[in-house]
C-alpha positions in Angstrom: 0.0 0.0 0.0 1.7 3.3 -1.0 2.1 6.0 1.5 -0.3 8.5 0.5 -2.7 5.9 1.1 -1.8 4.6 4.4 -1.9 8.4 5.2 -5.4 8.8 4.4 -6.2 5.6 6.8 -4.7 7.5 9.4 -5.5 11.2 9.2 -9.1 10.7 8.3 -11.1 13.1 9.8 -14.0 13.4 7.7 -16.1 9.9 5.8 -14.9 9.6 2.4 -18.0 9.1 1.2 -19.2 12.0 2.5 -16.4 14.3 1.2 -17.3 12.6 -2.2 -20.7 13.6 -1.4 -19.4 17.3 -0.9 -17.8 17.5 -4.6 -20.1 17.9 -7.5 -19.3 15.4 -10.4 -17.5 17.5 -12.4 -14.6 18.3 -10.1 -14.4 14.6 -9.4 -13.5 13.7 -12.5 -11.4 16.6 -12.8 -13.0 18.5 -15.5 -13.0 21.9 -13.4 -12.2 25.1 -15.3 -11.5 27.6 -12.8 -12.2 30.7 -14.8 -15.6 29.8 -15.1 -16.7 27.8 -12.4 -14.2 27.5 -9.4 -14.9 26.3 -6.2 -13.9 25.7 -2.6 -15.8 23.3 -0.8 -16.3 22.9 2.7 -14.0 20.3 4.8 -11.1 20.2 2.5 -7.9 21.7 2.4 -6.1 24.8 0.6 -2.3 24.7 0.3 -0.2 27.7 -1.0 2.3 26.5 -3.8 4.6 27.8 -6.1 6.3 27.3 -9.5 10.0 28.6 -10.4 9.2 29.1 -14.5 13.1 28.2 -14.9 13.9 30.3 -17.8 17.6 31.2 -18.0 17.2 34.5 -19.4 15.9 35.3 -15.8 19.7 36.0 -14.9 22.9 36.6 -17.0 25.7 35.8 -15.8 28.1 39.3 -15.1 24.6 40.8 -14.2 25.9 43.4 -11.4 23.3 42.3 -8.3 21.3 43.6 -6.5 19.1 45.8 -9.3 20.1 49.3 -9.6 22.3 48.8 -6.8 24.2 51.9 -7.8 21.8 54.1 -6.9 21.7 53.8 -3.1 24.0 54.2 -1.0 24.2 50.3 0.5 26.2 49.4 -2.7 26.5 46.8 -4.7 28.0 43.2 -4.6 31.1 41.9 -6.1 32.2 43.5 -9.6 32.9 40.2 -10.6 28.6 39.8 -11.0 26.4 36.8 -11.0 27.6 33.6 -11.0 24.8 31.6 -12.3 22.0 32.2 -14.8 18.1 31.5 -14.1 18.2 28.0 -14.4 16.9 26.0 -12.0 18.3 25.0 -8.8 21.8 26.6 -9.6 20.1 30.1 -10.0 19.7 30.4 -6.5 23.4 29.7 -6.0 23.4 33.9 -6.6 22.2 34.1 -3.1 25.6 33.1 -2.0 26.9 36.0 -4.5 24.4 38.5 -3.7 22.7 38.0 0.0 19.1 39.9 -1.3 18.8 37.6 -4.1 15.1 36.1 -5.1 13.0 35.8 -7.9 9.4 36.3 -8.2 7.2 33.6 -9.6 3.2 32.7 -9.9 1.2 31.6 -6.6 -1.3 28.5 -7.3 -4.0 27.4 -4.9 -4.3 24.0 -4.8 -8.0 22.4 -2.7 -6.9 19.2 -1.6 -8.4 17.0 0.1 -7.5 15.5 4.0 -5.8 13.2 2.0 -3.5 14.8 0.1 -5.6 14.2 -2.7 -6.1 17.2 -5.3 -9.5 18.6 -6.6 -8.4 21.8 -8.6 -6.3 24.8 -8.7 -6.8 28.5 -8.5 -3.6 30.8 -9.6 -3.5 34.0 -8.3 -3.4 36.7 -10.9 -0.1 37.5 -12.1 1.9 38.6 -15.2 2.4 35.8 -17.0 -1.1 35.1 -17.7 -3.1 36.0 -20.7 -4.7 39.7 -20.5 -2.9 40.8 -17.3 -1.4 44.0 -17.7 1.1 45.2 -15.6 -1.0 47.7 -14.2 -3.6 45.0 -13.6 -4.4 43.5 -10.4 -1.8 40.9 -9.4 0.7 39.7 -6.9 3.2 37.2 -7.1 5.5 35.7 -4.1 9.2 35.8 -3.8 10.4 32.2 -4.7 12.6 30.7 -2.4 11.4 33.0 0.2 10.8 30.0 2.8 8.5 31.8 4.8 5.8 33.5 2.6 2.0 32.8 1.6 1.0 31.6 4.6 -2.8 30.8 4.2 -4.9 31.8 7.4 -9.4 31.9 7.2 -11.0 34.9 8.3 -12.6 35.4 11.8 -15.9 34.0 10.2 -14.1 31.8 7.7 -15.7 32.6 4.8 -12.6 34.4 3.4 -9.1 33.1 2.8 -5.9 35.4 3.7 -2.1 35.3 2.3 0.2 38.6 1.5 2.7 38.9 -1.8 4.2 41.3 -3.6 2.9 43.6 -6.4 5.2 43.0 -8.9 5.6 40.9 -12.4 7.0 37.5 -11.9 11.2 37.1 -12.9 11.8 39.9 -10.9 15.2 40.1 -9.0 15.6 41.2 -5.4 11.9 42.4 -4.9 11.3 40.5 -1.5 14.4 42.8 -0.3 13.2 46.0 -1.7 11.4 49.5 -0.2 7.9 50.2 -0.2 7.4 53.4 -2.2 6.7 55.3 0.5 9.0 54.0 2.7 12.4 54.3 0.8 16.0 53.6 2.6 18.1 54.9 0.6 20.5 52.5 2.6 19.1 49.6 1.3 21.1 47.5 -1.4 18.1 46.9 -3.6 17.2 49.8 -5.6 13.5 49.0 -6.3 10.3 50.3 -4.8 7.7 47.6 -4.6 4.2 47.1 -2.9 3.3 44.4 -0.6 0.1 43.6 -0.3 -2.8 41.3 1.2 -5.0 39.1 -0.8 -8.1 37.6 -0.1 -10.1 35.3 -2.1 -13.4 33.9 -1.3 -15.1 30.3 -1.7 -16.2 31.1 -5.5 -11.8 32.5 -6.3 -13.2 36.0 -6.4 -9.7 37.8 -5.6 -9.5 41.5 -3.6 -5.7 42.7 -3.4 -5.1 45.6 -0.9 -1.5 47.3 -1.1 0.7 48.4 1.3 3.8 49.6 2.6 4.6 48.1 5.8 7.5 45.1 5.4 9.8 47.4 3.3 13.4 46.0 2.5 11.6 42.5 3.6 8.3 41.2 3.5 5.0 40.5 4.4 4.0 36.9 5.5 0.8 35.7 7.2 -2.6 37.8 7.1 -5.9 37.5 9.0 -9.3 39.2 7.7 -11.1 40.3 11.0 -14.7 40.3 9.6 -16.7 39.2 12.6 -19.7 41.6 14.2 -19.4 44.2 11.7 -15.5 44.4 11.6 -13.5 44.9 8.6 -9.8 44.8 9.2 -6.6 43.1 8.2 -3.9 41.9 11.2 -0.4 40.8 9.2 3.2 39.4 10.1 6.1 40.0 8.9 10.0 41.8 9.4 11.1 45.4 7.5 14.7 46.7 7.0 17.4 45.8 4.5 18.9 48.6 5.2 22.0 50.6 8.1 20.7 51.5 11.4 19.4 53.8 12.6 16.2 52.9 10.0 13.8 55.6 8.7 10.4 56.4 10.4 8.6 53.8 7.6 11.1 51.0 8.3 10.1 51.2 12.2 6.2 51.8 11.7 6.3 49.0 8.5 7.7 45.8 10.8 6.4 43.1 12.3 2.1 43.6 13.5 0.3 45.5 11.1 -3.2 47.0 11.3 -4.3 47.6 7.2 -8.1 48.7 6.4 -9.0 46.4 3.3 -8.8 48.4 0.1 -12.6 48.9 -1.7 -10.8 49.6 -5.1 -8.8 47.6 -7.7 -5.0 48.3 -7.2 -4.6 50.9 -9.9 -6.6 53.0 -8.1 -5.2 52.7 -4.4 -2.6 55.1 -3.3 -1.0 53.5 0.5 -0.3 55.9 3.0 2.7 55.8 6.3 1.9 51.9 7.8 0.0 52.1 11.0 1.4 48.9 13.2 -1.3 46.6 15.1 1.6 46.4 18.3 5.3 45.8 18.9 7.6 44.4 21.8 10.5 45.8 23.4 12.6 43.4 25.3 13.3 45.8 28.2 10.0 44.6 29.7 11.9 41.2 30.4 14.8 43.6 32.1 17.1 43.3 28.9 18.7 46.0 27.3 17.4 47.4 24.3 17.6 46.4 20.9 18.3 48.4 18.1 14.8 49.7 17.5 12.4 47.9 15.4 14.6 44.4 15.2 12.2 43.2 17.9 9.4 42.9 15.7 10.2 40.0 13.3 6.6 37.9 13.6 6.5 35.3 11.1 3.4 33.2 12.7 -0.3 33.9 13.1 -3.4 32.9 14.8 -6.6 34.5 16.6 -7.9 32.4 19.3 -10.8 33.5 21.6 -11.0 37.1 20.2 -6.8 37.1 21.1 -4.5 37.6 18.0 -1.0 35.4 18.6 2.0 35.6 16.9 5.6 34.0 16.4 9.2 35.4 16.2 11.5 32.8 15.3 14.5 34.0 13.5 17.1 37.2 13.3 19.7 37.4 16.4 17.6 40.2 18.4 14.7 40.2 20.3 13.5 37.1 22.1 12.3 33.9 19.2 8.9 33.0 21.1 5.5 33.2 21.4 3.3 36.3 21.8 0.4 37.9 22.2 -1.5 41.2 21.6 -2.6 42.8 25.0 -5.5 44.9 24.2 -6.7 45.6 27.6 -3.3 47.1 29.0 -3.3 44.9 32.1 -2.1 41.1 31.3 1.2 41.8 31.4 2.9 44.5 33.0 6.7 43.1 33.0 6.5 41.6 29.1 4.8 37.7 29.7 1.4 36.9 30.8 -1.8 35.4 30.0 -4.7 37.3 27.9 -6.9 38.5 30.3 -10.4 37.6 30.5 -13.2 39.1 28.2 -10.5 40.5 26.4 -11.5 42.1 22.7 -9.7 41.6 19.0 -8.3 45.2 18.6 -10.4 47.8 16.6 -8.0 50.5 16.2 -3.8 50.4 15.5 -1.5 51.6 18.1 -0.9 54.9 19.2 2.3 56.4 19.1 4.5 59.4 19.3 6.4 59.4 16.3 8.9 62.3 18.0 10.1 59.1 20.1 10.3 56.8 17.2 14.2 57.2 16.7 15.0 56.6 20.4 12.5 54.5 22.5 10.8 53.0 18.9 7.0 52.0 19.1 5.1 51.3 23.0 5.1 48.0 23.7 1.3 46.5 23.7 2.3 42.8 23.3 3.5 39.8 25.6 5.1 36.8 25.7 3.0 33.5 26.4 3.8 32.5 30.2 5.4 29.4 29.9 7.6 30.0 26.8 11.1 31.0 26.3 12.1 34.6 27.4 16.0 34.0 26.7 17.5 36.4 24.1 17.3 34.8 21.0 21.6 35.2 20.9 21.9 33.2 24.1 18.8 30.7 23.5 20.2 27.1 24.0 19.4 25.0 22.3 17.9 27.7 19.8 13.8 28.1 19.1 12.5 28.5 15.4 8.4 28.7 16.2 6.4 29.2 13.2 3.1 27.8 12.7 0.9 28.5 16.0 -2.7 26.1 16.2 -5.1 26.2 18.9 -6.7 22.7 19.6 -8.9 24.0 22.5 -8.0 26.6 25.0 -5.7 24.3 27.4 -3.4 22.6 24.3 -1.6 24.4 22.1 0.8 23.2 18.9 3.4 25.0 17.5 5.6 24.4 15.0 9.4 24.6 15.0 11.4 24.3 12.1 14.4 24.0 13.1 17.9 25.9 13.3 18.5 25.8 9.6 22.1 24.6 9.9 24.0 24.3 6.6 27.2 24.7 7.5 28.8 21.7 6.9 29.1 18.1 6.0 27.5 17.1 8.9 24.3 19.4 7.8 22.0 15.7 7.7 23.3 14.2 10.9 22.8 17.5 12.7 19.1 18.1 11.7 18.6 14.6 13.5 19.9 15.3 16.5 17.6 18.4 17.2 15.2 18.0 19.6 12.8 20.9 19.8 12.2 20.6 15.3 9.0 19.8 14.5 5.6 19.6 16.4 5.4 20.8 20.0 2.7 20.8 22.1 1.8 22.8 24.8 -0.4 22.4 27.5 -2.1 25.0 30.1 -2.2 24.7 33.6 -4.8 26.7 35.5 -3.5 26.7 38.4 -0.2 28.0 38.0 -1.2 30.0 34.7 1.2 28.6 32.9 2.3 26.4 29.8 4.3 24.1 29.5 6.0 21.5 26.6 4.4 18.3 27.0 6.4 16.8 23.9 7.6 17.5 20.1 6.4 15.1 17.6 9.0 14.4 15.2 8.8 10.1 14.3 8.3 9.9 10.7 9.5 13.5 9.6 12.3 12.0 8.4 14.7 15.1 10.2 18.1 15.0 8.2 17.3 12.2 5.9 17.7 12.8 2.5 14.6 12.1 -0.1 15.2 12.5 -3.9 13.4 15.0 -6.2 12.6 13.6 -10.0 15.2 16.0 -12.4 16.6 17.2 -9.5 20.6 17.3 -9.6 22.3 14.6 -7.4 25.8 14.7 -5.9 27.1 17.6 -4.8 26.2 21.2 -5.8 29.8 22.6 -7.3 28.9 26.4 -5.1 28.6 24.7 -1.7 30.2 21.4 -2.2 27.7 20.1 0.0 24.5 17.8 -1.7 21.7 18.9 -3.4 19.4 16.7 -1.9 16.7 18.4 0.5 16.5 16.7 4.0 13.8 17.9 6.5 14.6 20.5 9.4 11.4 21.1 11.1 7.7 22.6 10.0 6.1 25.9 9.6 2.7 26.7 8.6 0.1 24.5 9.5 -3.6 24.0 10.8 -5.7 21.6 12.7 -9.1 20.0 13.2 -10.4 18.3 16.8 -12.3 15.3 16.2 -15.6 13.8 18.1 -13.3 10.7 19.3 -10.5 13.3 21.1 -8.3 13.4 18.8 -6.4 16.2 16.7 -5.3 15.8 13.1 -2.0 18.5 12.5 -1.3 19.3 8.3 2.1 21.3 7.9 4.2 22.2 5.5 7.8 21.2 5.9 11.1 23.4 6.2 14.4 21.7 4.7 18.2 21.8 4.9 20.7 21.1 1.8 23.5 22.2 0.2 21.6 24.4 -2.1 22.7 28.0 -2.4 19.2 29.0 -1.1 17.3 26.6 0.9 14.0 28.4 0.5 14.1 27.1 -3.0 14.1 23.3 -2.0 11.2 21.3 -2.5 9.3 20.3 0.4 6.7 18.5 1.7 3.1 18.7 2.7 2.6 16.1 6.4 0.1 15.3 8.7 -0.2 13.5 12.0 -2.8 12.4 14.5 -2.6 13.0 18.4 -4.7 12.5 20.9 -5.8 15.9 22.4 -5.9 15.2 26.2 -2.7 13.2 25.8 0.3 14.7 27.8 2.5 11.7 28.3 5.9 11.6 25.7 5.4 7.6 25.5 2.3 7.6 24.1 3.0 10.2 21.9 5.8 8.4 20.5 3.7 5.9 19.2 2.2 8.6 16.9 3.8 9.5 13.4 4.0 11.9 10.5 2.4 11.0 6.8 4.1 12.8 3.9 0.9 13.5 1.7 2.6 15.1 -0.9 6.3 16.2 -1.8 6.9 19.2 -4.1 8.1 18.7 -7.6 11.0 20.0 -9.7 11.2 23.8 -9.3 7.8 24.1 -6.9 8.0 24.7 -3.6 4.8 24.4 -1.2 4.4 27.1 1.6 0.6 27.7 3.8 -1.7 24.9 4.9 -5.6 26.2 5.7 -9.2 24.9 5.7 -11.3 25.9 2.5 -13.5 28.9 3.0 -17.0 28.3 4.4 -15.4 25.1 6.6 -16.8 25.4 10.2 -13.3 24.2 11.7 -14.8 25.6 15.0 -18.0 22.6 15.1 -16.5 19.9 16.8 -14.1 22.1 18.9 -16.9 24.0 21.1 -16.5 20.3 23.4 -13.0 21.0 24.4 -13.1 24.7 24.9 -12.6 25.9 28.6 -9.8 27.0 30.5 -7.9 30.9 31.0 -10.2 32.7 28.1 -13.0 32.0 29.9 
């Protein structure tokens, strides 16, 4: 019995027949054209992908890198010029050659089933299809840009979330360049480029709403707050590319952002200064300050119980944790708590006093998660890399590590083995002390540090890092959940990998799911558990969110476990 289908025995969570049920004829046998009748349907799954067009006119080689790096005042990279053309994998050996290199390329979204089985795909507007202009509504994600296009449902669910860039695809450098209206002039890249949020809806009706938070980096994971008469956007992401001290837009454009959804096609909208949702400062924990705005590099995303919840895992500042948005001013008073109760999703974006933003940066209206790390990410041992953030019920909480990323040597596979906090950690609440704590990573059947093969993919050793092609898993980042009526969970995530590729962003991954049993807090019996790969990335695609389709009530069968701190 193959895998995919052992997978299915195992992950089940809905009756096959009654998912057949759910599909009308046509999309079972496939014949679905999406421009005229596309579909989500409820209880199946959505996962972000992308495609590398591998055209090797992309780069020359002797191309000076980054684009119009002459122009600002962060210079350019060796005179010498790229290495490699746009061929693919070797094109991303320019990364070693120029640190801001990417390329842009089409986003698809693929409705799966819980399975791993696909019904259809949607792709996201972008250049290289027929009739789009480049003035046209599109957006377009920055390849090997590991952690983009996360895929999050509204607040109601009917509306599906993910942020890009408003660009052509085969563009150089873009995920590293400013916003237009917040330019650093020290800054490498010398292009000005929009992010902005997308959100489609269960019939692939697409609204695209620019902004210019996340310059010299980018956007990454997006919530539509749509609930009681609410219409706004909460995003993560990182800014700066540029020296320190960074300008006014680079501070006020990082991390939590609070964006008004756009009522007009994107030729028409004209983004003003960012207005952030909230921000940390590490001198709540007692620890000197940062340089201001590297506190605030979220990458994960979640609202649970009218709380919004996010992740910093990466970058040398700041504490790599898990946080929270304090709207009420009082859960927290020295940096880590626990949302208070009856607390309310924010309405408005933080208040500031932008004479203070060059010396004491933004106010700090966020906390850490009592329970989780509050060590300086540059003395964390061993290091954290949370991502992905899922709430099973109030009391049990999974996050998702992917790993420390280490390529720097031969002993890149045996190292991504040893790691013991890579992969899927859960966390359990305890009222009385009003605290979590790790009850135990999954990791059996992730396959950390063992090498899989890719069909066309090169094998040996890649000539720019003399260290193999071949992709090897490190850990997971996005993913999602659903509770079952028998007590258990079923996890989907999306894989992070380690290689000897010049990029490791542009390795294919892998799509995984697992089973645990909610109430479960004993490591011994979670051993027993393992990880299904439902579906590995091809040649030049990479895979990168994991959500339920529009219209799924994810919520139904979780109303049994809910109790706990929230309430």
């Amino acid at each position: 019995m193959n895998q995919i289908h052992t997978a299915a025995k195992s992950v089940a969570i809905f009756s096959l027949c009654a998912l057949a049920a759910s599909i009308p004829s046509n999309a079972q046998d496939g014949r679905f054209d999406r421009d005229h009748d596309f579909f989500f349907y409820p209880g199946n799954l959505v996962v972000s992908r992308s495609v590398y067009d591998n055209n090797p006119n992309n780069v020359k080689v002797g191309t000076i890198l980054p684009p119009n790096c002459a122009s600002t005042t962060g210079g350019c990279s060796a005179a010498t010029g790229a290495p490699y053309n746009g061929a693919y994998p070797t094109v991303f050996n320019n990364d070693i050659y120029d640190a801001n290199f990417g390329v842009t390329s089409a986003i698809f979204l693929d409705q799966i089933t819980p399975f791993g089985w696909r019904i259809n795909t949607l792709e996201v507007p972008n250049s290289s299809q027929r009739g789009i202009k480049s003035s046209s509504d599109q957006l377009v994600t920055s390849f090997s840009s590991k952690s983009e296009i996360a895929l999050n449902l509204s607040t109601d669910g009917r509306i599906l979330t993910f942020m890009g860039y408003v660009s052509p695809i085969d563009a150089i450098d873009v995920s590293n360049s400013s916003t237009p209206a917040a330019v650093d002039p020290t800054d490498p890249v010398g292009l000005n480029t929009y992010r902005a949020v997308a959100t489609v809806d269960s019939t692939g009706r697409f609204t695209f709403t620019e902004t210019n938070a996340y310059s010299g980096n980018n956007g990454r994971a997006a919530i539509l707050n749509d609930t009681d008469g609410a219409n706004v956007i909460y995003t993560a992401g990182n800014a700066g590319n540029g020296s320190n001290p960074q300008p006014n837009g680079i501070v006020l454009g990082a991390g939590a952002q609070f964006i008004e959804p756009a009522t007009v096609p994107e030729s028409f909208q004209t983004p003003t200064t960012p207005t952030p949702l909230s921000s940390f400062s590490v001198t709540l924990l007692g620890d000197k300050a940062d340089k201001v705005g590297k506190d605030d590099n979220f990458r994960g995303l979640t609202i649970f119980n009218d709380v919004v919840y996010f992740t910093k895992g990466s970058g040398s500042n700041g504490v790599n944790t898990v946080y929270f948005v304090d709207t009420t001013g009082t859960a927290c008073p020295k940096g880590v708590g626990i949302p208070a109760v009856g607390a309310k999703l924010p309405i408005s974006p933080l208040t500031y006093d932008p004479t203070k933003l060059q010396t004491t940066g933004l106010p700090s209206n966020m906390c850490i998660l009592a329970g989780f790390p509050t060590v300086l990410a540059k003395n964390a041992n061993p290091a954290a890399a949370p991502f992905g953030i899922w709430f099973a019920n109030a009391d049990t909480l999974y996050v998702a590590d992917e790993g420390d990323g280490y390529t720097g040597g031969t002993d890149l596979y045996t190292h991504a083995a040893a790691q013991t906090t890579a992969g899927l950690q859960k966390w359990v609440f305890n009222s009385t002390t009003s605290t979590w704590s790790l009850a135990y990573t999954l990791q059996t059947g992730l396959g950390l540090g063992t090498s899989y093969t890719v069909h066309n993919y090169p094998t040996g050793n890649n000539p720019a890092t003399n260290l193999p092609w071949a992709p090897a898993t490190d850990g997971l980042r996005n993913l999602t959940g659903h509770v079952d009526r028998d007590g258990h969970v079923t996890i989907w995530a999306i894989t992070s990998t380690i290689s000897g590729n010049g990029d490791v962003g542009a390795d294919p991954n892998r799509l995984v799911a697992i089973r645990d049993l909610v109430q479960n807090s004993d490591p011994t019996v979670a051993a027993k558990e393992s990880f299904y790969t439902l579906r590995q990335a091809d040649y030049a695609e990479v895979l990168r969110g994991v959500s339920f389709t529009p219209g799924t009530d994810v919520a139904h069968d979780r109303h049994d476990f809910d109790h706990g701190y929230h309430h």
